[in-house]
Backbone as numpy.savetxt, mean C-alpha at the origin, in Angstrom:
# Nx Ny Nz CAx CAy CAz Cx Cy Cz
-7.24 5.50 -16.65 -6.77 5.53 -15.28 -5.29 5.19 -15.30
-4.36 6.02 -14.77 -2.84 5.85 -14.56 -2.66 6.00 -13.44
-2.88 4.48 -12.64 -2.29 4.39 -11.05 -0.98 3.61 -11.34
0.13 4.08 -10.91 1.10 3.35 -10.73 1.47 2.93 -9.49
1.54 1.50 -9.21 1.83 0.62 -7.66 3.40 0.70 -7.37
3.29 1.41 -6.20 4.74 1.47 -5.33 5.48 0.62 -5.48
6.38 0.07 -5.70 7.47 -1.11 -4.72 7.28 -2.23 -5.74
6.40 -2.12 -7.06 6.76 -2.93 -7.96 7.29 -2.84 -9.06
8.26 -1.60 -9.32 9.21 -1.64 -10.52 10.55 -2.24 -10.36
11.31 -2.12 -11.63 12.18 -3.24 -11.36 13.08 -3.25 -10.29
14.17 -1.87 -9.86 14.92 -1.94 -9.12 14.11 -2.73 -7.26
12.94 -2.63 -7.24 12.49 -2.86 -6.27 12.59 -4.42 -6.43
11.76 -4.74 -6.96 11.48 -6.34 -7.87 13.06 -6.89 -7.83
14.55 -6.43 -8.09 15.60 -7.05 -7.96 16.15 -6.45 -6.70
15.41 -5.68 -5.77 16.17 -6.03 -4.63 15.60 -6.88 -3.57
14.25 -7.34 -3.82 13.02 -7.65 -3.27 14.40 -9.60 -3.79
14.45 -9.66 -5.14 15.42 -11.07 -4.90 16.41 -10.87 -4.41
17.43 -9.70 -4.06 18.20 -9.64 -3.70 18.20 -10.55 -2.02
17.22 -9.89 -1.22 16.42 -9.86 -0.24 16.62 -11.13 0.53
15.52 -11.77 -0.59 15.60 -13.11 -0.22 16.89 -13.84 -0.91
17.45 -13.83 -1.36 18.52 -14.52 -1.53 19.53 -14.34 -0.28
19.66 -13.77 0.83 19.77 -13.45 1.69 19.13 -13.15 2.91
18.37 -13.85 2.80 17.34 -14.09 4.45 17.84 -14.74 5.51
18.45 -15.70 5.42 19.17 -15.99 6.88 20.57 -15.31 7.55
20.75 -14.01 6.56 22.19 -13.60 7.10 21.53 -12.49 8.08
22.34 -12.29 9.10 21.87 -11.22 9.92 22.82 -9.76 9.54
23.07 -8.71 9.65 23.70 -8.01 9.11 24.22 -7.28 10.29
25.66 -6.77 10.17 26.85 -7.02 10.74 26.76 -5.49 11.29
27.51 -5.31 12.20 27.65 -3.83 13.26 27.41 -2.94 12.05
28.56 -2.89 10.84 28.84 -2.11 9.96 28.06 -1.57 9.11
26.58 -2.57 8.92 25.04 -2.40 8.17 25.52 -3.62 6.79
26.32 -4.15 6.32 26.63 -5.18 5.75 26.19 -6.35 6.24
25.61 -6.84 5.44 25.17 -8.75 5.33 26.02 -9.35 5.37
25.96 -10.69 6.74 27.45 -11.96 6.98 27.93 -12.11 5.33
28.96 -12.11 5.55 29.73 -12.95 4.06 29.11 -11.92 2.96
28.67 -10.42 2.92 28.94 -10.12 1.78 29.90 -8.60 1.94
30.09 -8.00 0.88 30.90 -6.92 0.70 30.22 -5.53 1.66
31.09 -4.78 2.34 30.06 -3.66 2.75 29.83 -2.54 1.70
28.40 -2.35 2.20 27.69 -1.55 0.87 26.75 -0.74 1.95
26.68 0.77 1.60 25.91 1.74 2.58 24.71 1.52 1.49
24.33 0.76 0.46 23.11 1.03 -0.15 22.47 -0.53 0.05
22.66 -1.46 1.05 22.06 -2.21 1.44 20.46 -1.85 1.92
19.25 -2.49 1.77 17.99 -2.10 2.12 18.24 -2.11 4.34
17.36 -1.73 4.58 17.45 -1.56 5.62 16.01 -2.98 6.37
16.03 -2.98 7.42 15.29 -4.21 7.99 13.63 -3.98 7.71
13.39 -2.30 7.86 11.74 -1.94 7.70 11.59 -2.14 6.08
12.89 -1.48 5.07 12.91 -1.46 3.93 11.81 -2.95 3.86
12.85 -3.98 4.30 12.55 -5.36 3.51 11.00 -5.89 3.50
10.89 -5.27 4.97 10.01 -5.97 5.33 8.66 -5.20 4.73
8.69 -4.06 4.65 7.34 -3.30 3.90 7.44 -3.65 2.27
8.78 -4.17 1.54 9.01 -4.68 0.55 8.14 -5.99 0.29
8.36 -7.20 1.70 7.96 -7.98 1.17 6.55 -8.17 1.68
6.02 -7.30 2.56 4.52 -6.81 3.19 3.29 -6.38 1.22
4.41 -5.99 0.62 3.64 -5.18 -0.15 3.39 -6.12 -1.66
4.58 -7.12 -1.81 4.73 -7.87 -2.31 3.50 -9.36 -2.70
3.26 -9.69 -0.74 2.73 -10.80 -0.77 0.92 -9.91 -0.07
0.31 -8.82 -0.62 -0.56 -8.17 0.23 -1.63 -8.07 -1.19
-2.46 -8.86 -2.03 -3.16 -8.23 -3.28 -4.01 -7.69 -2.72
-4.22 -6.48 -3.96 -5.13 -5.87 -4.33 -6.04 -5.37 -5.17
-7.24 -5.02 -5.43 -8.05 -5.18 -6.79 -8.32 -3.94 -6.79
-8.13 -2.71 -8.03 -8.37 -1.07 -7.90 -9.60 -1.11 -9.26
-10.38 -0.76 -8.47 -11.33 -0.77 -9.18 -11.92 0.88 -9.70
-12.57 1.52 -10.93 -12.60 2.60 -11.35 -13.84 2.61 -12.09
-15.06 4.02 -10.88 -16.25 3.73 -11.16 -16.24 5.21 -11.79
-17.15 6.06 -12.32 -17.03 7.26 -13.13 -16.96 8.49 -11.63
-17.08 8.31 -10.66 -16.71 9.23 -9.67 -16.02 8.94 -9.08
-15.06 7.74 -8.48 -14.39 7.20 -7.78 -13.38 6.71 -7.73
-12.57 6.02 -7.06 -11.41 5.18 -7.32 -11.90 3.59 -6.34
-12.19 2.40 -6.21 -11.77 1.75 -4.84 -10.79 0.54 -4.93
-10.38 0.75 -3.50 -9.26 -0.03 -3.39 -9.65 -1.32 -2.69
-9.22 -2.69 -3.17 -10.26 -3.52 -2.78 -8.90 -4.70 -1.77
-8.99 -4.78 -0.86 -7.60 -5.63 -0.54 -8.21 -7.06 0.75
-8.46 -7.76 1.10 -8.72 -8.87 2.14 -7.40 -8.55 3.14
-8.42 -7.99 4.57 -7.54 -7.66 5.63 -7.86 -8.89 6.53
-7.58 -10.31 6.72 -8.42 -11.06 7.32 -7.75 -11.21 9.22
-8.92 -11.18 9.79 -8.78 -11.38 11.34 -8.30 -10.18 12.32
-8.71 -8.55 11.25 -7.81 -7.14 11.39 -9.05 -7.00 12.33
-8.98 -6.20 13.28 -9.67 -5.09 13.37 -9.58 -3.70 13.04
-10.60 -2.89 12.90 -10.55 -1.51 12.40 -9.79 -0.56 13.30
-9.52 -0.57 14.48 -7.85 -0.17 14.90 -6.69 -1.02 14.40
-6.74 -1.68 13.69 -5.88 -2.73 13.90 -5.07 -2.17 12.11
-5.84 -1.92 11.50 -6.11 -0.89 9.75 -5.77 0.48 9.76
-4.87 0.71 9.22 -4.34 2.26 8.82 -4.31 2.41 7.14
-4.87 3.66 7.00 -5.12 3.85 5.48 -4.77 5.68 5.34
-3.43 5.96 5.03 -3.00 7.10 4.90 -2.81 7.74 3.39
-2.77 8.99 3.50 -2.59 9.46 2.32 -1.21 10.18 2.77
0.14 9.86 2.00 1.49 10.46 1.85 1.81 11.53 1.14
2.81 12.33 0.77 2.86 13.34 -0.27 2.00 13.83 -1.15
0.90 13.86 -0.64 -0.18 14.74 -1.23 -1.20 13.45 -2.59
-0.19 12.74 -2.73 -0.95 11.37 -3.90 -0.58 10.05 -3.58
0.27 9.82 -2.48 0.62 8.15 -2.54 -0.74 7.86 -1.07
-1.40 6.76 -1.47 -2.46 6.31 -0.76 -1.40 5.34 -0.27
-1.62 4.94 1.20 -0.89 3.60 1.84 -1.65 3.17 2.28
-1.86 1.74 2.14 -2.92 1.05 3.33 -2.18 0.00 4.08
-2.69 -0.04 5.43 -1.21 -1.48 6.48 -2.19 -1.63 7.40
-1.86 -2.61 7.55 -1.94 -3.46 8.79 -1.15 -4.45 9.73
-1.06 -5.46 10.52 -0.86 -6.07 10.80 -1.82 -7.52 11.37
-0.99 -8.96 11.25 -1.92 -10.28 12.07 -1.09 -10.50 12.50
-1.36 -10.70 13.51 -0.65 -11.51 14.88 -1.31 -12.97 15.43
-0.29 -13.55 15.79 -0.75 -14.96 16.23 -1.60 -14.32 17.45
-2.27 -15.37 17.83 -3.24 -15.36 19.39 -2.10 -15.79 20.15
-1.95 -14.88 20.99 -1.02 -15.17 22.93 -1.81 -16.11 23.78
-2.89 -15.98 23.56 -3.37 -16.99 25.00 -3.17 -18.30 24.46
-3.12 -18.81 22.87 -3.25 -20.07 22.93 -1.59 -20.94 22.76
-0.88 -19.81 22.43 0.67 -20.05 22.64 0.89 -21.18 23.95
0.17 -21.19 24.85 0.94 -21.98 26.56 0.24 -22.65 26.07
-1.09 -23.05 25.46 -1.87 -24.19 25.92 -2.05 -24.98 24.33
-1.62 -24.81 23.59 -1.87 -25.47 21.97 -0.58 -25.29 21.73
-0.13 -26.39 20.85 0.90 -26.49 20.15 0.78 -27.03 18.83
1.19 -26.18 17.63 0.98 -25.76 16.18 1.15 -26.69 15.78
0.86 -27.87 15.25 0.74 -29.06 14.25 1.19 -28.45 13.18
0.54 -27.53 12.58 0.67 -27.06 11.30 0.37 -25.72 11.17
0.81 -24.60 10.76 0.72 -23.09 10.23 0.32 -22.92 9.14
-0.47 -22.46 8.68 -0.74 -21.90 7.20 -1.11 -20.78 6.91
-2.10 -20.26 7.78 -2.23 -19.31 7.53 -1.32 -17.86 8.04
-2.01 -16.87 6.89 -0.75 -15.58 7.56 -0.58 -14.95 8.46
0.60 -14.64 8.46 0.47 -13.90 10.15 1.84 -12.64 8.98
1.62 -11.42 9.77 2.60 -10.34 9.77 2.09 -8.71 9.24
2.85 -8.32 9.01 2.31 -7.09 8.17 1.70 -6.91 6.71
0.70 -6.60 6.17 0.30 -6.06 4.97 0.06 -4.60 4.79
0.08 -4.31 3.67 0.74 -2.87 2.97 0.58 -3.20 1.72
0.06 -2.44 0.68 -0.08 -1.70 -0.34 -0.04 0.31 -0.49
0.60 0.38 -1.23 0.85 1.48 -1.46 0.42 2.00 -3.30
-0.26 3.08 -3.30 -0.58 3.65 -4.47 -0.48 4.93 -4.96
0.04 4.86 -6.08 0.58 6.93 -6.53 -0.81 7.32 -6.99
-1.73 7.76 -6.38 -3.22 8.40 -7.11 -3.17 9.13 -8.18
-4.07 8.46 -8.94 -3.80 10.04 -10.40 -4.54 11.46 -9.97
-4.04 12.36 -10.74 -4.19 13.35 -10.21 -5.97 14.19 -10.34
-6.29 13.17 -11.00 -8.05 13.35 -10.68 -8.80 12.94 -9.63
-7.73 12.53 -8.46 -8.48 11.83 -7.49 -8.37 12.98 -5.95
-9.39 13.19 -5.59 -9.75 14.12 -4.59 -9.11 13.49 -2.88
-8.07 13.71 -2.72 -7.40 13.37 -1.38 -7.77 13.79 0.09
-9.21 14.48 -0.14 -9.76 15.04 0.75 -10.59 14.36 1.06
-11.34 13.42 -0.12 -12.61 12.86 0.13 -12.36 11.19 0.20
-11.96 10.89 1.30 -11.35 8.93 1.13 -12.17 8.54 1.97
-12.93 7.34 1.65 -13.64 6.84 2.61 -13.23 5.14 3.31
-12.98 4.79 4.01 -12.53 3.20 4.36 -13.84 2.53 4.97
-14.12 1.26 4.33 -15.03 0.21 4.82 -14.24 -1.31 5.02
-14.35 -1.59 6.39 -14.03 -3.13 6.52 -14.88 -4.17 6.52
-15.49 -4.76 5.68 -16.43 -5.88 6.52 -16.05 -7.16 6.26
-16.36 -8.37 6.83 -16.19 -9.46 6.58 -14.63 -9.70 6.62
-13.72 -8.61 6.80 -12.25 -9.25 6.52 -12.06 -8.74 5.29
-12.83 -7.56 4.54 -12.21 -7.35 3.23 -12.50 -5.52 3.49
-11.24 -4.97 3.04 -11.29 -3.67 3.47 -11.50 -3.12 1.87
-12.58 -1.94 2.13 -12.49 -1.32 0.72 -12.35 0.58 1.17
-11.42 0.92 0.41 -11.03 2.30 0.49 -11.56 2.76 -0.42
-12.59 3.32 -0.29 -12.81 4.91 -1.73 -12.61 6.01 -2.05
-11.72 6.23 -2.53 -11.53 7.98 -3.07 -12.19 8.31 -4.33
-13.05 9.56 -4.00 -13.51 10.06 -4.77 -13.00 10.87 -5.75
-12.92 10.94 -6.86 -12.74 12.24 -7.99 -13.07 13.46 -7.47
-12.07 14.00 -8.42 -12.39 15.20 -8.23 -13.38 15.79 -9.78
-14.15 16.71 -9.25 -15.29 16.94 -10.87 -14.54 17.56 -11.79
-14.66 17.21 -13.34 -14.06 17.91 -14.31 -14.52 19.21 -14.19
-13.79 20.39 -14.31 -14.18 21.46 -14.45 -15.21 21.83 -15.62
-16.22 22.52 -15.74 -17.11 22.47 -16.30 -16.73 22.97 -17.79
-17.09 22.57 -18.77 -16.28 23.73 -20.15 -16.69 25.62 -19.77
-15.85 26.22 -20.35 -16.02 27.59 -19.93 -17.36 27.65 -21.82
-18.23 28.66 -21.17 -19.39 29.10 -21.81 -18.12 30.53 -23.26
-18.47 30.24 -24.16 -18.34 31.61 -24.82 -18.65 33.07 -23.96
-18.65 33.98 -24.06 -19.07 34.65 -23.30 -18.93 35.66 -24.69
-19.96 36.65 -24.76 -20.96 37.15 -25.81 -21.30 38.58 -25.00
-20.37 39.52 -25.94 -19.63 40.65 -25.64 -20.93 41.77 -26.92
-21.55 42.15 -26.21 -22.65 43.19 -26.87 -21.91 44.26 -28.00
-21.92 44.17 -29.56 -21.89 45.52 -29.98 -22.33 46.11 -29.98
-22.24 47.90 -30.10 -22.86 48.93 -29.80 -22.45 49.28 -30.55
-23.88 50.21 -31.25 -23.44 51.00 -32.83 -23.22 52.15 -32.22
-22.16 53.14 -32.65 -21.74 54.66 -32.59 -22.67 55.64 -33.15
């Protein structure tokens, strides 16, 4: 199996520190970060954030003899709440979002945060044995599993057994 995961090779991985080494600067009319040099190849705000969505989002790819599944904990999602696309014909994306609760914002006040709140995202280049037609998504419990099916090896071709005829 040769799945290669989006957004974790290196140039990503050193702009992903770039990133954060720069999180409290806001970036300037010009698309340049306070106090640094302007650069038109700065990441952009969705860049970062599906960077670091994809970063802090695991996932377990599991590979059964017909299948592919994608195993990821979507916790407190609902199934509108879950998008699982297929991109350029092989990159699988899966996202979501958690959001804090609004109603308890006026009436509770947060002692302590821990758990996550924001966007998750994984992204995957499918190998090319995997059938993009046939994906199936299951959520339960807070753990989403995506299956794509294979596609069947083509069968071996038979000899094919060509009659001589005597003259």
């Amino acid at each position: 199996m040769d799945l290669r995961f989006v957004g974790f090779d290196y140039p990503v991985l050193q702009t992903l520190h770039h990133m954060m080494d720069n999180m409290g600067e806001e970036p300037e009319a010009n698309g340049a970060g306070a106090g640094s040099k302007s650069s038109s190849s700065a990441p952009t705000r969705t860049y970062m954030r599906d960077a670091k969505a994809m970063a802090a989002t695991p996932a377990d790819v599991k590979e059964y003899p017909n299948s592919y599944a994608f195993v990821i904990d979507m916790p407190g999602l609902k199934s509108g709440d879950i998008k699982v696309q297929v991109e350029d014909d092989n990159v699988l994306i899966i996202s979501g979002e958690r959001k804090r609760e609004e109603e308890e914002k006026e009436v509770a006040k947060y002692v302590r945060m821990e758990r996550r709140v924001g966007k998750l995202m994984r992204k995957f280049v499918l190998p090319e044995n995997a059938n993009t037609d046939a994906i199936s998504a299951v959520c339960k419990d807070g753990v989403l599993t995506v299956t794509v099916e294979k596609v069947p090896p083509p069968e071996p071709k038979k000899p094919k057994t060509i009659e001589v005829k005597i003259a």
